[in-house]
Biopython code that builds the backbone (N, CA, C, O; Angstrom):
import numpy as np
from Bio.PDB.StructureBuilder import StructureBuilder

atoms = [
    (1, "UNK", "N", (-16.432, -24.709, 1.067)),
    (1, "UNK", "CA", (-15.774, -24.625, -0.219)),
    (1, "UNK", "C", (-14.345, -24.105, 0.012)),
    (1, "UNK", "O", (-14.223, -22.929, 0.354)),
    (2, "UNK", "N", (-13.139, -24.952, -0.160)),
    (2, "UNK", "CA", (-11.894, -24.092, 0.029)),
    (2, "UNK", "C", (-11.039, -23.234, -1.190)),
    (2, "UNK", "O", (-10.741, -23.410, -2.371)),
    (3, "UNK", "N", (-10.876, -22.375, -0.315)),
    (3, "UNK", "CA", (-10.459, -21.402, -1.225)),
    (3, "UNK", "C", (-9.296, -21.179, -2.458)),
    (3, "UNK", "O", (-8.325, -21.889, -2.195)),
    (4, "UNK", "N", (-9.134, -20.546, -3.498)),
    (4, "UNK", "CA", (-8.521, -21.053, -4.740)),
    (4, "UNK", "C", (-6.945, -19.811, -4.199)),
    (4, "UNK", "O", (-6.965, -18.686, -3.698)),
    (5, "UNK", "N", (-5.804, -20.700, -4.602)),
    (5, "UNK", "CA", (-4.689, -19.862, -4.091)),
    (5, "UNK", "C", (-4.704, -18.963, -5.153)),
    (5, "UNK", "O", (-4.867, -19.017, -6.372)),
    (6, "UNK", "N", (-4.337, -17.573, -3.759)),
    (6, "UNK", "CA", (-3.673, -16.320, -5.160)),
    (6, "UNK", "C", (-3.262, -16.181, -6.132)),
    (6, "UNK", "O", (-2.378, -17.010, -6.347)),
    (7, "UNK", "N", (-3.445, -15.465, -6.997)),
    (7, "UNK", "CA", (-2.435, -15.931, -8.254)),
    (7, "UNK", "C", (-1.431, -14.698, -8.211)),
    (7, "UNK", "O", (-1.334, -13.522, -7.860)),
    (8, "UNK", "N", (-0.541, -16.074, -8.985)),
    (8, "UNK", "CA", (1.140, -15.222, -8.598)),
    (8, "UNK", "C", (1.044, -14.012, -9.593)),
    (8, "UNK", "O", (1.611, -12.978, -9.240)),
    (9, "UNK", "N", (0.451, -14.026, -10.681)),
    (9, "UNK", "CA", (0.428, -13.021, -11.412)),
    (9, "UNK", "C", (-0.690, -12.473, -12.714)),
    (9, "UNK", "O", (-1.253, -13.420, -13.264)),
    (10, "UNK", "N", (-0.999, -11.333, -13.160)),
    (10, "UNK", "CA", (-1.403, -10.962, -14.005)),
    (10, "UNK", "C", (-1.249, -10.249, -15.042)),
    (10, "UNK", "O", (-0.069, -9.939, -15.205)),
    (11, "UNK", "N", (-2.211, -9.709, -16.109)),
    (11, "UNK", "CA", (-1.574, -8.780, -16.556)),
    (11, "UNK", "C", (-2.091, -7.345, -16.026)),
    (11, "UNK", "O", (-2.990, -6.994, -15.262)),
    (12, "UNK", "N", (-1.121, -6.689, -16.776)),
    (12, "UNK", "CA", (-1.120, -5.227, -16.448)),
    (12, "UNK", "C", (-2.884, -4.480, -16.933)),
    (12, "UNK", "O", (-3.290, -3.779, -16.006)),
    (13, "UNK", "N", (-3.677, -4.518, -17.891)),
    (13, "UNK", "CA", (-4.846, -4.666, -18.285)),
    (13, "UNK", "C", (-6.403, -4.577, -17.418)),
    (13, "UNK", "O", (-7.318, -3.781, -17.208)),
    (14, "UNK", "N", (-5.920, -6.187, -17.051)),
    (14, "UNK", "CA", (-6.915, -6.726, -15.806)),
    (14, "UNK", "C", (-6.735, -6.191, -14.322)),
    (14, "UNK", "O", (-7.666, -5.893, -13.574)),
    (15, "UNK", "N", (-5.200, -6.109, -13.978)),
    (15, "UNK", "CA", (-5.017, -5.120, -12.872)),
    (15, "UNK", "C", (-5.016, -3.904, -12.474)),
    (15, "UNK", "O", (-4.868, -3.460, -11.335)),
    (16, "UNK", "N", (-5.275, -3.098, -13.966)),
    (16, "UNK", "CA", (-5.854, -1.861, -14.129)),
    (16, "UNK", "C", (-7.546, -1.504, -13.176)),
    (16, "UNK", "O", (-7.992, -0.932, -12.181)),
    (17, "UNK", "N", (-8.129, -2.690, -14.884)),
    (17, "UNK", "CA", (-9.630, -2.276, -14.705)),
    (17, "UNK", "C", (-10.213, -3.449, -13.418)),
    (17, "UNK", "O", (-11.425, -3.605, -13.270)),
    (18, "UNK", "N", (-9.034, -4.345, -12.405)),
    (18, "UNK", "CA", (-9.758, -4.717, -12.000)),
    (18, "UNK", "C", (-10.563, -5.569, -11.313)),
    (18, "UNK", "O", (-11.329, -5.545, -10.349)),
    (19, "UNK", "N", (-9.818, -6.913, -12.740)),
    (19, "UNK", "CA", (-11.136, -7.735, -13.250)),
    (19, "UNK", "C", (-9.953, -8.982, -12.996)),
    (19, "UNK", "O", (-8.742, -8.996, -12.775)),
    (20, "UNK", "N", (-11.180, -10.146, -13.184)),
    (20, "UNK", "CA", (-10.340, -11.572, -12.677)),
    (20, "UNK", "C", (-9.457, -11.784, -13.703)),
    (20, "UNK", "O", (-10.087, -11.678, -14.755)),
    (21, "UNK", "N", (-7.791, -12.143, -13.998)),
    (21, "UNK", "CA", (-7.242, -12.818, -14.956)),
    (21, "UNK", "C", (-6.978, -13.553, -15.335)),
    (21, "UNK", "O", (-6.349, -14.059, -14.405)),
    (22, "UNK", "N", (-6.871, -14.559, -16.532)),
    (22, "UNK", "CA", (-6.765, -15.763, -16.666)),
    (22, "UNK", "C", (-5.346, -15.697, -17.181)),
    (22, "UNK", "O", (-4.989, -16.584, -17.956)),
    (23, "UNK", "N", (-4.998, -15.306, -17.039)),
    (23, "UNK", "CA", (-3.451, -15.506, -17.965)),
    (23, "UNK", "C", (-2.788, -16.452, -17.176)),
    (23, "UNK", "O", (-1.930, -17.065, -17.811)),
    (24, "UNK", "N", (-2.917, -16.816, -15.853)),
    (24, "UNK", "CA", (-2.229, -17.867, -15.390)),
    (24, "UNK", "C", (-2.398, -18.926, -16.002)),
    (24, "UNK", "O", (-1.446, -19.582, -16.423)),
    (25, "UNK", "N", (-3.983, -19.373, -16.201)),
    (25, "UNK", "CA", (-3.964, -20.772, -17.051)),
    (25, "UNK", "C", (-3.612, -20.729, -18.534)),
    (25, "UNK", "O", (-4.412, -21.456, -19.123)),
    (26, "UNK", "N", (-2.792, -20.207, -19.327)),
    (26, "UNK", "CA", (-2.700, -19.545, -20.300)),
    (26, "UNK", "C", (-1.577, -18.844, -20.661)),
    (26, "UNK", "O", (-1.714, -17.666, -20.992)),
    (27, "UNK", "N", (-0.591, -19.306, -20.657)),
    (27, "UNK", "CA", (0.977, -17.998, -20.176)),
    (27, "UNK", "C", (0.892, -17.834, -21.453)),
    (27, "UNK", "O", (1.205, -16.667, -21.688)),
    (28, "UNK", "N", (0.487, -18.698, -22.942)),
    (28, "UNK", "CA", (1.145, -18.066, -24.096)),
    (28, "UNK", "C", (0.858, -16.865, -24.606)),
    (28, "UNK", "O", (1.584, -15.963, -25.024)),
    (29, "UNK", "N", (-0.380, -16.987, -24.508)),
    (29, "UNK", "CA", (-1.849, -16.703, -25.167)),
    (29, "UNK", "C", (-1.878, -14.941, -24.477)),
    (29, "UNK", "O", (-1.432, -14.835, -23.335)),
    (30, "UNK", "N", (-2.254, -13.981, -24.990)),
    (30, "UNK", "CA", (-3.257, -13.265, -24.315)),
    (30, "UNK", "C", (-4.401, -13.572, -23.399)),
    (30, "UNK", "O", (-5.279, -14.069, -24.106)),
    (31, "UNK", "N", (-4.844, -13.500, -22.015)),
    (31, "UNK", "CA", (-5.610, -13.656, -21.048)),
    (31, "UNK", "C", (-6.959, -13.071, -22.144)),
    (31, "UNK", "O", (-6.842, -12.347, -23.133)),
    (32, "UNK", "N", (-8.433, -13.777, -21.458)),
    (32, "UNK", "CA", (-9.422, -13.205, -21.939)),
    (32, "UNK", "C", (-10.001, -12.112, -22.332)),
    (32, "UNK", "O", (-10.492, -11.910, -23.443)),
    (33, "UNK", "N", (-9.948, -11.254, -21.260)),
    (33, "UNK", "CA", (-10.375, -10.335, -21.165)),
    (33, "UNK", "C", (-9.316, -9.372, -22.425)),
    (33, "UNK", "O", (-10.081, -8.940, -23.287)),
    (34, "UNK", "N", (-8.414, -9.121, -22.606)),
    (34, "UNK", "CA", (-7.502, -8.479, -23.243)),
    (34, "UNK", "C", (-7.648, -9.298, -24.565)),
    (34, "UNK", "O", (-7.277, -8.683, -25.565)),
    (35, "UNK", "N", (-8.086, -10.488, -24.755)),
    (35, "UNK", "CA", (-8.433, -10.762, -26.268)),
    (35, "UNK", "C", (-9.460, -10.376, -26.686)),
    (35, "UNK", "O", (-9.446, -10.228, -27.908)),
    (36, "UNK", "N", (-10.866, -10.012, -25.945)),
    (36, "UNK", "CA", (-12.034, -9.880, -25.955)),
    (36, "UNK", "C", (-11.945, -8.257, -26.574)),
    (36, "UNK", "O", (-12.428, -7.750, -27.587)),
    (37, "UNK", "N", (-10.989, -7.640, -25.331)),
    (37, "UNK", "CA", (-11.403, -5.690, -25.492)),
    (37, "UNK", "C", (-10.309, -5.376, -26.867)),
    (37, "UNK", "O", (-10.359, -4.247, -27.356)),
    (38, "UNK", "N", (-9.519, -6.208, -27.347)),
    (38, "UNK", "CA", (-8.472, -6.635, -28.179)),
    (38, "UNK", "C", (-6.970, -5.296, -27.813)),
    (38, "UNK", "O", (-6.400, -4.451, -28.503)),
    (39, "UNK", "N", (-6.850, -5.781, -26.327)),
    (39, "UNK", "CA", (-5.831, -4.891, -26.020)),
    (39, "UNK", "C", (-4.568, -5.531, -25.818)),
    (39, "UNK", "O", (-4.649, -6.718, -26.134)),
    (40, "UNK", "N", (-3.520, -5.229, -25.446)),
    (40, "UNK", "CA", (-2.027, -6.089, -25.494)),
    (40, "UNK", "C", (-2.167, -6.470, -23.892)),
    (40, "UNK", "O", (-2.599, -5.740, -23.000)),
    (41, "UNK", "N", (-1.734, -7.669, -23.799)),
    (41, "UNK", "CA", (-1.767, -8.293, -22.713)),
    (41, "UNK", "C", (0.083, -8.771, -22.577)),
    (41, "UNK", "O", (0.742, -9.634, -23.158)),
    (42, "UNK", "N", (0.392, -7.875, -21.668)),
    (42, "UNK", "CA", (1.585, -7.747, -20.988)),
    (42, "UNK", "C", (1.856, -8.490, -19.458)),
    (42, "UNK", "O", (0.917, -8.230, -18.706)),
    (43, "UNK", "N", (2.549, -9.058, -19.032)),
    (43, "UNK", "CA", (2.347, -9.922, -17.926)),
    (43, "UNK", "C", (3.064, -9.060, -16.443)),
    (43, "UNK", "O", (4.293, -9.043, -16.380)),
    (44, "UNK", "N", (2.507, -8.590, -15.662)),
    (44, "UNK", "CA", (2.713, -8.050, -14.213)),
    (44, "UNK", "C", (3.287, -8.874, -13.317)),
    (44, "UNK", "O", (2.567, -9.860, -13.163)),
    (45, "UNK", "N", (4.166, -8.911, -12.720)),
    (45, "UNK", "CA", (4.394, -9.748, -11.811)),
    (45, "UNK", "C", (3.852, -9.227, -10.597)),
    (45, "UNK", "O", (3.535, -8.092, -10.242)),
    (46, "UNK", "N", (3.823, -10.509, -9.974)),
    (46, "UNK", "CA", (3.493, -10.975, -8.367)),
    (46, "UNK", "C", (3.262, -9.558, -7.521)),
    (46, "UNK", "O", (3.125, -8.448, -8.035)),
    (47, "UNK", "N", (3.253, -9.804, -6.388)),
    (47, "UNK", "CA", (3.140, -9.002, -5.268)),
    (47, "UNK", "C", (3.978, -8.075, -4.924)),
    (47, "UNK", "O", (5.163, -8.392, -4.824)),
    (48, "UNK", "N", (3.504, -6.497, -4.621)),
    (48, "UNK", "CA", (5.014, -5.469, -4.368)),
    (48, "UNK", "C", (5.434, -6.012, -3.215)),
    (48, "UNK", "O", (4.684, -6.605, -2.440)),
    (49, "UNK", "N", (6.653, -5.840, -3.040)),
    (49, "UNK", "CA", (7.421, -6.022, -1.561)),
    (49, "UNK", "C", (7.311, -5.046, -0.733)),
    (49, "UNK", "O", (7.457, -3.856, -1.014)),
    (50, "UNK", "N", (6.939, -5.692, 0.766)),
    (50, "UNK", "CA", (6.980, -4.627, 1.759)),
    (50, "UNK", "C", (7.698, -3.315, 1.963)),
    (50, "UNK", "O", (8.844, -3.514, 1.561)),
    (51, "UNK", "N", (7.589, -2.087, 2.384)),
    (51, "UNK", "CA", (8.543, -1.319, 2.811)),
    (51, "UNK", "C", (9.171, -1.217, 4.089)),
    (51, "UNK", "O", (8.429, -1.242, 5.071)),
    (52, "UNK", "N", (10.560, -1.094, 4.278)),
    (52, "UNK", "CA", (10.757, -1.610, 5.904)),
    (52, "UNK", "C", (10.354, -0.383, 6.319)),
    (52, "UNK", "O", (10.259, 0.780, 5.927)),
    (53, "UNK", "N", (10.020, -1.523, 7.864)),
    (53, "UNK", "CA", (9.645, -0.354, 8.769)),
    (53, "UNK", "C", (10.564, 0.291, 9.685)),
    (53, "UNK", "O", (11.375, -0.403, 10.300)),
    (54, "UNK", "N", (10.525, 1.438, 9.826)),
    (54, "UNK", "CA", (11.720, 2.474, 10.690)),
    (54, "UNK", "C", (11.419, 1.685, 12.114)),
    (54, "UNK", "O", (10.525, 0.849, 12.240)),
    (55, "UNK", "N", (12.318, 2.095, 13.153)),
    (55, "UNK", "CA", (12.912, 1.365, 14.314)),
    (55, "UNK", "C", (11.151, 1.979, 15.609)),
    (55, "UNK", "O", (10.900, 3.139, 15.937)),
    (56, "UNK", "N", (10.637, 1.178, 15.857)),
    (56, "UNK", "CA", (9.140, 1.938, 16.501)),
    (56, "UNK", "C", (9.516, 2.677, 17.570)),
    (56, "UNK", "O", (8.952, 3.744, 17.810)),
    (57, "UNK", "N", (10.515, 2.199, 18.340)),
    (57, "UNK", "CA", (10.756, 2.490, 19.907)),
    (57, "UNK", "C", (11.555, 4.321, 19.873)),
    (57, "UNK", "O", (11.398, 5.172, 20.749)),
    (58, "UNK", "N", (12.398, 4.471, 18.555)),
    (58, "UNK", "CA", (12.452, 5.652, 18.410)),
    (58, "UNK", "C", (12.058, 6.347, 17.622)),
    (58, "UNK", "O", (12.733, 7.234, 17.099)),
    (59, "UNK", "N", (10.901, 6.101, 17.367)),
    (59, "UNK", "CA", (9.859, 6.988, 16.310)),
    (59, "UNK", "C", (9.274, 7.853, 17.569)),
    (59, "UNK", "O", (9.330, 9.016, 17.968)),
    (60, "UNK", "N", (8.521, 6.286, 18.069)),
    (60, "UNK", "CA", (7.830, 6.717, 19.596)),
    (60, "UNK", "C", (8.457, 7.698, 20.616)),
    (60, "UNK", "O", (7.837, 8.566, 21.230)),
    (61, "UNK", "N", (9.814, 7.422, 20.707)),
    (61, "UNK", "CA", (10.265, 8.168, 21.859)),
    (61, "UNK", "C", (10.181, 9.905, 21.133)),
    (61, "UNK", "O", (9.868, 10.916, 21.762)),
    (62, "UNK", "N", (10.503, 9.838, 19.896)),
    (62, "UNK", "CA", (10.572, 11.503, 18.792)),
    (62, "UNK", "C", (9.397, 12.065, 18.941)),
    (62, "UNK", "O", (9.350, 13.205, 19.402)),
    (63, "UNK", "N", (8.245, 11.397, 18.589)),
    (63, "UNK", "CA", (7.067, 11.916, 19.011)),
    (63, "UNK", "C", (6.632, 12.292, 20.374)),
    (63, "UNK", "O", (6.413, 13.496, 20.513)),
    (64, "UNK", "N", (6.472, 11.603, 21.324)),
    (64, "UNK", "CA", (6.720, 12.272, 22.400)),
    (64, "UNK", "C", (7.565, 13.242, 22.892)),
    (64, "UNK", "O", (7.091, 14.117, 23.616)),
    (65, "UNK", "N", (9.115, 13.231, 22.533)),
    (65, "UNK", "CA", (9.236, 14.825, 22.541)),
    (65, "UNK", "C", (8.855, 15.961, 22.092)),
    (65, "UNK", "O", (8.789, 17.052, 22.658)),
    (66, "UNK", "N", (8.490, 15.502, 20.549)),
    (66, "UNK", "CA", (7.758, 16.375, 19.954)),
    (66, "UNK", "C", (6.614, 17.204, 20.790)),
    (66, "UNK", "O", (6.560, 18.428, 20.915)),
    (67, "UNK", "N", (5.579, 16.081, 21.409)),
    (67, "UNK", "CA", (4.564, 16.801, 21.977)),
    (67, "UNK", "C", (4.516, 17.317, 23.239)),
    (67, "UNK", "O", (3.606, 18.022, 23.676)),
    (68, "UNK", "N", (5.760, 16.870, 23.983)),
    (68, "UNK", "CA", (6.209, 17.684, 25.272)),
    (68, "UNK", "C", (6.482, 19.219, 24.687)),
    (68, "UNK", "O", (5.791, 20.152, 25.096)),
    (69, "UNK", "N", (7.285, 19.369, 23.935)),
    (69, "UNK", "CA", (7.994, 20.743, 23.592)),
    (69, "UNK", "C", (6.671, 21.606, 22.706)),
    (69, "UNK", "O", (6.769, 22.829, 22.805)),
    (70, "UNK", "N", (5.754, 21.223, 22.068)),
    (70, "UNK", "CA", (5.031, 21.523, 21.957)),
    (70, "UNK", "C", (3.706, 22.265, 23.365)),
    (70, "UNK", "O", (3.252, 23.400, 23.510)),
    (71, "UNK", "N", (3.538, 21.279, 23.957)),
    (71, "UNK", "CA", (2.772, 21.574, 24.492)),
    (71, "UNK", "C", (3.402, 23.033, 25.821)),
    (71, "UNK", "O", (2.625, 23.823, 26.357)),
    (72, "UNK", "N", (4.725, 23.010, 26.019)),
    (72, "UNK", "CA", (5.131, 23.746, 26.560)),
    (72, "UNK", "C", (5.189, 25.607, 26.030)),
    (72, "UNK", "O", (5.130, 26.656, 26.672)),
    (73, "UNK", "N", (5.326, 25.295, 24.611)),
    (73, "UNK", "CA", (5.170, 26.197, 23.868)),
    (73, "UNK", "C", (3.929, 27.173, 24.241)),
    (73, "UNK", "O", (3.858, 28.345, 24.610)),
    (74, "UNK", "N", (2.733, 25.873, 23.902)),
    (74, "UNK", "CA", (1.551, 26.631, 23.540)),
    (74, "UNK", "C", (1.050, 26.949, 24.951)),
    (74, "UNK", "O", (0.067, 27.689, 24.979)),
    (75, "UNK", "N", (1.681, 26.411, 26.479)),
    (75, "UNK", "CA", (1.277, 27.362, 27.333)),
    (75, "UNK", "C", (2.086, 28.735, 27.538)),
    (75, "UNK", "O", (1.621, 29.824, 27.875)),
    (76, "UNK", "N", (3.111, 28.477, 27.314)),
    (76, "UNK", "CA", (4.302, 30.254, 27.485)),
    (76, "UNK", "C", (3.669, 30.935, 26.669)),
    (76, "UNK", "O", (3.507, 32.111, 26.995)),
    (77, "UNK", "N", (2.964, 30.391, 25.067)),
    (77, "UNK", "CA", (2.665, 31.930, 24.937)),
    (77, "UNK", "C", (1.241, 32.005, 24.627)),
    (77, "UNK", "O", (0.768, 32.212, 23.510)),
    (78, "UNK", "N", (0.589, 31.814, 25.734)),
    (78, "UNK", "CA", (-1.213, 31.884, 25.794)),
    (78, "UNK", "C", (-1.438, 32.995, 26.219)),
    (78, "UNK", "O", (-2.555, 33.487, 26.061)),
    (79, "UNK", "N", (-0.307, 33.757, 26.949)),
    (79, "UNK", "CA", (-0.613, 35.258, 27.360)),
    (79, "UNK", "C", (-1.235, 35.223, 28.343)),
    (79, "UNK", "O", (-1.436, 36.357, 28.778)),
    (80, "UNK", "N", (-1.780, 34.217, 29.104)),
    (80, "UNK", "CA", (-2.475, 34.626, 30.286)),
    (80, "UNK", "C", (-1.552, 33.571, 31.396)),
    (80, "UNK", "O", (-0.334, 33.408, 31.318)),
    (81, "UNK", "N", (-2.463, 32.922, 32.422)),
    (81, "UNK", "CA", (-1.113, 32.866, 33.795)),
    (81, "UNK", "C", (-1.272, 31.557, 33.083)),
    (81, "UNK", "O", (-2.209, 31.175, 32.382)),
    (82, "UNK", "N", (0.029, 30.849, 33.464)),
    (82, "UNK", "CA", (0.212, 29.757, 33.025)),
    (82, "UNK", "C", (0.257, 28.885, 34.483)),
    (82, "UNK", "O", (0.575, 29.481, 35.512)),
    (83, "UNK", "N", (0.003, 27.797, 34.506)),
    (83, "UNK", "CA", (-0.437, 26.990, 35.502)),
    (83, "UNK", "C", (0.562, 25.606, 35.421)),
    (83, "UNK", "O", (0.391, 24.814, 34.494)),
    (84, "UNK", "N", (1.666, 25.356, 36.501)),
    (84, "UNK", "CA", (2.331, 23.721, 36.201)),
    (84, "UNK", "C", (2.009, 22.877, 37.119)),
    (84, "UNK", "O", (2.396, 21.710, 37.047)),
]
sb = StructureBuilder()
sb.init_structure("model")
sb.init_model(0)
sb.init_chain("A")
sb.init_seg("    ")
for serial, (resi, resn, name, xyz) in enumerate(atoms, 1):
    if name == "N":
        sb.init_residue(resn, " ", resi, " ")
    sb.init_atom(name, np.array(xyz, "f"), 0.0, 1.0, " ", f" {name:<3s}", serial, name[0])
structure = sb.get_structure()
């Protein structure tokens, strides 16, 4: 059975509670469900847009210093002999 494309949009209502919307086949109209519960059927658009992603190679390299300087820390002050 192939599959039915996404829909570009809904309302705000159905994407609350959820539930499948028909307002695509239907742009004038209130969608079903929102005529049924007799609530206002407002139209949502599409898909949020990605957030960019920060640069990986120097996230990565930050974190690893992070846990070098860390870990140096927590042997200087363990109070007992420290071992390199």
């Amino acid at each position: 059975m192939p599959l039915r494309p996404r829909a570009s949009f809904v309302c705000t209502g159905c994407h609350i509670r959820k539930v499948k919307c028909d307002l695509q086949s239907n742009p004038q109209g209130p969608c079903r469900n929102c005529r049924n519960t007799q609530q206002m059927c407002t139209r949502r658009d599409g898909v949020r847009q990605k957030s960019r992603r920060t640069n990986t190679a120097a996230t990565a390299s930050m974190r690893t210093e992070d846990s070098f300087g860390l870990a140096g820390w927590a042997s200087s002050t363990s109070g007992g002999t420290t071992v390199v």
